[in-house]
C-alpha positions in Angstrom: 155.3 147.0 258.0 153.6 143.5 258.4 151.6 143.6 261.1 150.8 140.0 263.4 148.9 139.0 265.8 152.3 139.1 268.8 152.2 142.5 267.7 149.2 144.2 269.1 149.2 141.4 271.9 152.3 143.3 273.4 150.2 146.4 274.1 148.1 143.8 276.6 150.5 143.8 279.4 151.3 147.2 279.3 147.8 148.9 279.2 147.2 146.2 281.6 149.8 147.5 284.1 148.7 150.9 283.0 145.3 150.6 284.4 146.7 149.0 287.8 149.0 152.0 288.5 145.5 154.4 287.5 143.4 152.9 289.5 146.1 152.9 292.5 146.2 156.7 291.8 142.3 157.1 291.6 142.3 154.8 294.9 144.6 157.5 297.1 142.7 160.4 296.1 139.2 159.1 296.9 141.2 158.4 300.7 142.5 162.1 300.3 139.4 163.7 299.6 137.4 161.5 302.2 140.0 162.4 304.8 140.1 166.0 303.2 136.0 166.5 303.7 136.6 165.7 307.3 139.4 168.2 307.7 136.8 170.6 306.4 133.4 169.6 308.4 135.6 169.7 311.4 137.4 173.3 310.4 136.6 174.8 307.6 139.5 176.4 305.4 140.3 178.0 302.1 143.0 176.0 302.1 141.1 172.8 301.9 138.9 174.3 299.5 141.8 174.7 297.5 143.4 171.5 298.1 139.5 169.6 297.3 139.6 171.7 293.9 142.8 170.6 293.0 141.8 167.1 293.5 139.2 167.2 291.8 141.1 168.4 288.5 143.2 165.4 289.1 140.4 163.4 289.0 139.2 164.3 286.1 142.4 163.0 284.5 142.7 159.9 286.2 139.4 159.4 284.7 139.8 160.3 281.4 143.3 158.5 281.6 141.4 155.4 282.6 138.6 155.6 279.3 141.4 156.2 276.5 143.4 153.5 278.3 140.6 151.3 277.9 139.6 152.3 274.7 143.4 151.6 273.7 142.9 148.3 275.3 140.2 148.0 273.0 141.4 148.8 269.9 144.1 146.6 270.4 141.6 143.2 270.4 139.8 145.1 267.7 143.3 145.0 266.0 144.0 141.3 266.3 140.1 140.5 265.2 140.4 142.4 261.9 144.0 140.3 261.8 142.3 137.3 262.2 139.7 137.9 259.6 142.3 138.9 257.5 141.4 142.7 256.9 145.2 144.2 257.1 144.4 147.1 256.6 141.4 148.3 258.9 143.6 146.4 261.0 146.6 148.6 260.6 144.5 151.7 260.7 142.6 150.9 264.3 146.7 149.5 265.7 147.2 153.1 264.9 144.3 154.4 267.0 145.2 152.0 269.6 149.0 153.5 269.6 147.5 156.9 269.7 145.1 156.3 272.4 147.7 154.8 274.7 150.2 157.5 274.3 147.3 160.3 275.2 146.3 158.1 278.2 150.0 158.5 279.1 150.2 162.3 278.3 147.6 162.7 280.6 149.3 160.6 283.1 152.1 162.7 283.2 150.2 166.0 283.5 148.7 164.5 286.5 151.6 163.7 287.9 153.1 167.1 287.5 149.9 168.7 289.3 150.2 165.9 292.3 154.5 166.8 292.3 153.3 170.6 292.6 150.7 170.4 295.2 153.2 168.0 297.7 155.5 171.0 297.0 153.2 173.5 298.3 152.3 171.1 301.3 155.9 170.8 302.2 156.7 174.5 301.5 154.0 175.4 304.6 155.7 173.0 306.8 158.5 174.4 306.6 157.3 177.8 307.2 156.1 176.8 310.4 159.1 175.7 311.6 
């Protein structure tokens, strides 16, 4: 495969949006744990405690989603430099880390998803039981 410039340049939007829907994520839990701490200065609970850890294991993959995004990002300017200095094949080689990077970013993603899909499942299982 010939690789060009348009190529690698396609990744830029997408990592771009990427990053916006991460740092949306990363925005609502910082809210959730502020709003959490209060909860738990005001009342103190295991369940909090529980809820504050399993934030905190999300946050660790929004931000390790957020550094291989941006090293993906990265790669992929790295990519169209070695194109434009005419080094195909470095350049094919770091297009391949960039690939690999984003799709790891997004793997990550979707684990944190899951963990966020479970814990609103818990939350909405004791509501229920209370009524």
């Amino acid at each position: 495969m010939t690789l060009t410039m348009s190529i690698p340049a396609l990744l830029f939007p997408a990592i771009s949006l990427t990053m916006l829907a991460y740092n949306a994520r990363y925005l609502a839990i910082a809210a959730l744990i502020r709003q959490l701490h209060k909860e738990y200065i005001a009342s103190p609970s295991q369940n909090t405690v529980l809820q504050i850890k399993n934030l905190r294991k999300r946050l660790w993959l929004i931000q390790n989603m957020q550094a291989i995004a941006i090293a993906s990002f990265l790669t992929s300017v790295i990519t169209m430099f070695l194109l434009y200095i005419e080094m195909n094949k470095w350049a094919n080689i770091v297009f391949g880390i960039s690939l690999f990077c984003l799709m790891i970013s997004l793997l990550l993603s979707f684990v944190e998803v899951q963990i966020s899909t479970k814990a609103l499942s818990i939350r909405l299982d004791r509501i229920e039981e209370n009524n």
